[in-house]
C-alpha positions in Angstrom: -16.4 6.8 86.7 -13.5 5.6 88.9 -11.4 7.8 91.4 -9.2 8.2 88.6 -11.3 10.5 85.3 -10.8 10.2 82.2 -10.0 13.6 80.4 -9.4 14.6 76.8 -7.4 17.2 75.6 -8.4 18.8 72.4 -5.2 17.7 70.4 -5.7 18.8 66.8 -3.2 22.4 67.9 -1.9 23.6 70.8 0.3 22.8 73.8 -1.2 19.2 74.9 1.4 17.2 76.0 2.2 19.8 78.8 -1.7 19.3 79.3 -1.6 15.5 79.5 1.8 15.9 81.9 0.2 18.1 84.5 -3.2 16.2 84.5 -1.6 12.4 84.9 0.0 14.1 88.0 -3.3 15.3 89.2 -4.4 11.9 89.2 -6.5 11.7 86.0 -6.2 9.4 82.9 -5.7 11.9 80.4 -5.7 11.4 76.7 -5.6 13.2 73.6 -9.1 13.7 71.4 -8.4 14.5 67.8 -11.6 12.3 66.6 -15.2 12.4 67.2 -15.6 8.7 69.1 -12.5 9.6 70.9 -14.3 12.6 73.1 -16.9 9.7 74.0 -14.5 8.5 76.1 -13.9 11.5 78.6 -15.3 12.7 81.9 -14.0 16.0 80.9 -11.9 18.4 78.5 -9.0 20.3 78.5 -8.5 22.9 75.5 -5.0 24.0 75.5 -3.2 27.0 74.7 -2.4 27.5 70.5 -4.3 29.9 68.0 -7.5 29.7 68.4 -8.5 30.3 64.7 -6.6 27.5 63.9 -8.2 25.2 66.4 -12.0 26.6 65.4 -10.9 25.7 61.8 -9.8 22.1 62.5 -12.4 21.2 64.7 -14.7 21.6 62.0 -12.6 19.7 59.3 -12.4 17.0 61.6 -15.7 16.9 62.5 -15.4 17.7 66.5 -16.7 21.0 66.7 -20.5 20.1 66.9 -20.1 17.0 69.2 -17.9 19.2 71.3 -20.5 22.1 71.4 -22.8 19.1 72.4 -21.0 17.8 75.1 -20.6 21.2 76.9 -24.0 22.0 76.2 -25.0 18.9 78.4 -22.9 19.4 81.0 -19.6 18.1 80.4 -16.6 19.9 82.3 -14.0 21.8 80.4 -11.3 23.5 81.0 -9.4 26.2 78.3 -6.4 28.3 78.9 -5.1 31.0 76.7 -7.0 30.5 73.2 -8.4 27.4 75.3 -10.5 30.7 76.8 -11.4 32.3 73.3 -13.0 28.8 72.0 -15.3 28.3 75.4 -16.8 32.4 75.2 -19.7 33.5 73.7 -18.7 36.4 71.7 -14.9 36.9 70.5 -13.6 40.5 69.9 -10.4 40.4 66.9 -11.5 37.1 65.6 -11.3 36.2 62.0 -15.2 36.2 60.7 -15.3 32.7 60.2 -14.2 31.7 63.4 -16.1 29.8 65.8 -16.1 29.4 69.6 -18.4 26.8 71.7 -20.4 29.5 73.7 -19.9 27.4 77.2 -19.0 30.7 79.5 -21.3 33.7 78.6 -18.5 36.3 78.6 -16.8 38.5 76.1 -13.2 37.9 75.2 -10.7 39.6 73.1 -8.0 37.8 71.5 -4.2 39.1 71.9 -5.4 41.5 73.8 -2.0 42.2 75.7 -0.4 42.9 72.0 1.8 40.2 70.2 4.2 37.8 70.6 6.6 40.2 71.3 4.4 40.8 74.0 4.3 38.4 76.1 4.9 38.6 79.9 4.9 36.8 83.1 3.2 38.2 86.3 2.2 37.1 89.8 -2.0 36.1 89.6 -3.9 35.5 92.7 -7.0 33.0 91.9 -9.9 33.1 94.2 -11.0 29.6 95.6 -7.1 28.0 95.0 -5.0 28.4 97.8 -1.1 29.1 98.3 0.5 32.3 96.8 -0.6 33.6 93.2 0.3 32.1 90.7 3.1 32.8 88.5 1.0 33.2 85.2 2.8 32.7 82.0 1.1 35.3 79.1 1.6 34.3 75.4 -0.8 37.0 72.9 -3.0 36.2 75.7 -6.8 37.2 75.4 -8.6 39.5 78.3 -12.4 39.0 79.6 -14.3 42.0 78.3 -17.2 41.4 80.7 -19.3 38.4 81.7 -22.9 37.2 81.9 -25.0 35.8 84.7 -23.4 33.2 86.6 -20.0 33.8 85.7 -17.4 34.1 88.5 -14.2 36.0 88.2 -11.4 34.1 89.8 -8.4 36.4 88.9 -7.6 39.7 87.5 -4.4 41.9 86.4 -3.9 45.5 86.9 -1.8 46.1 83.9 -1.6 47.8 80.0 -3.1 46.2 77.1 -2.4 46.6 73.5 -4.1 49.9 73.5 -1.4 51.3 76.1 -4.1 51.7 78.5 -3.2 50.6 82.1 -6.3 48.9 84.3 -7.6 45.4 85.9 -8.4 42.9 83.4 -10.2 39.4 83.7 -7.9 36.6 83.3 -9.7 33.9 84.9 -13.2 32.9 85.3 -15.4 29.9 86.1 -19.2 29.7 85.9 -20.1 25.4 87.0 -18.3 23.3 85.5 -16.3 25.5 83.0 -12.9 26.6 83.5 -11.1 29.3 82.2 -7.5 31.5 81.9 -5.5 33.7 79.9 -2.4 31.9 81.2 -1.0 29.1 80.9 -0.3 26.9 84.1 0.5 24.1 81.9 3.9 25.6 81.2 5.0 26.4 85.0 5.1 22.8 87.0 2.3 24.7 89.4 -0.6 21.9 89.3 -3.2 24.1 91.6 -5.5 24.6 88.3 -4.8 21.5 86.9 -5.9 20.2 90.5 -8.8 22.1 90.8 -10.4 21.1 87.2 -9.4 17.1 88.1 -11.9 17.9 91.0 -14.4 19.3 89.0 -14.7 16.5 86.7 -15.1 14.2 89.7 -17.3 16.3 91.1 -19.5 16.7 88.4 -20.0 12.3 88.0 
């Protein structure tokens, strides 16, 4: 691998061209991955922000889901933000039955679990090991880390009411090796700190 990776973005639903934006300015080569031999390609992979039962179900129809599940499983970096976050956990609370995730980070997530659209907020996010102020973290149905398993490091919680009305700190962004995760999405803010920090990770990991 060159000074410059190559990183996919799961591009079958979702936000990816703000993906593909923020990590050509981080100094990667990024391109979409909507096929199998495409992912071959990559040092590493972004799954965006979208609905994450959609994304579960086309990833099967178009045959990416098991080489993905692969690739993670051996190592590959990844990054997922917002429903990006649902697909990498282990176990999904409010998920259709059907729906699948990849298992990368052993935590627990549960999906819109700041309420609905109608929901959505935006809120000032320190992350541990990314320096500067906190971020300014954009929530859409945004999912929450129930808890987490060995080896799993929270980067980044909120103090603030879920769905159930209930006010306390939440998870909203983790990392355990070379996976990456948030609720938020820093793809739609112009901050590139994440973005940075994953492009690192990928070279890091070569």
């Amino acid at each position: 691998m060159s000074d410059r990776p190559v990183v996919g973005v799961f591009a079958l639903q979702g936000d990816v061209r703000e993906h593909v934006r923020a990590l050509t300015a981080c100094g990667a080569t990024a391109v979409p991955v909507r096929r199998p031999a495409e992912l071959d390609d990559v040092d590493g992979l972004v799954i965006p922000g979208g609905e994450s039962t959609t994304m579960s179900k086309l990833a099967i129809e178009f045959g990416l889901f098991d080489p993905i599940a692969k690739r993670l499983a051996d190592g590959m970096p990844v990054y997922g933000s917002c429903a990006g976050m649902i697909m990498l956990a282990s176990t999904v609370l409010d998920g259709r039955p059907d729906q699948r995730s990849f298992g990368a980070i052993p935590m627990t997530v549960r999906r819109n679990a700041f309420g609905r659209q109608v929901d959505s907020f935006e809120a000032p996010v320190p992350v541990s090991g990314v320096s500067g102020e906190p971020f300014h973290a954009v929530f859409i149905r945004a999912p929450w880390v129930e808890s987490v398993g060995e080896g799993v490091t929270v980067l980044g919680t909120i103090d603030r009411a879920g769905a159930d009305g209930v006010r306390a700190p939440h998870v909203v962004a983790v990392r355990q090796g070379a996976a990456l995760a948030t609720s938020f999405h820093p793809e739609l803010t112009g901050d590139l700190r994440l973005h940075d920090l994953f492009v690192r990770m990928v070279r890091e990991a070569a």
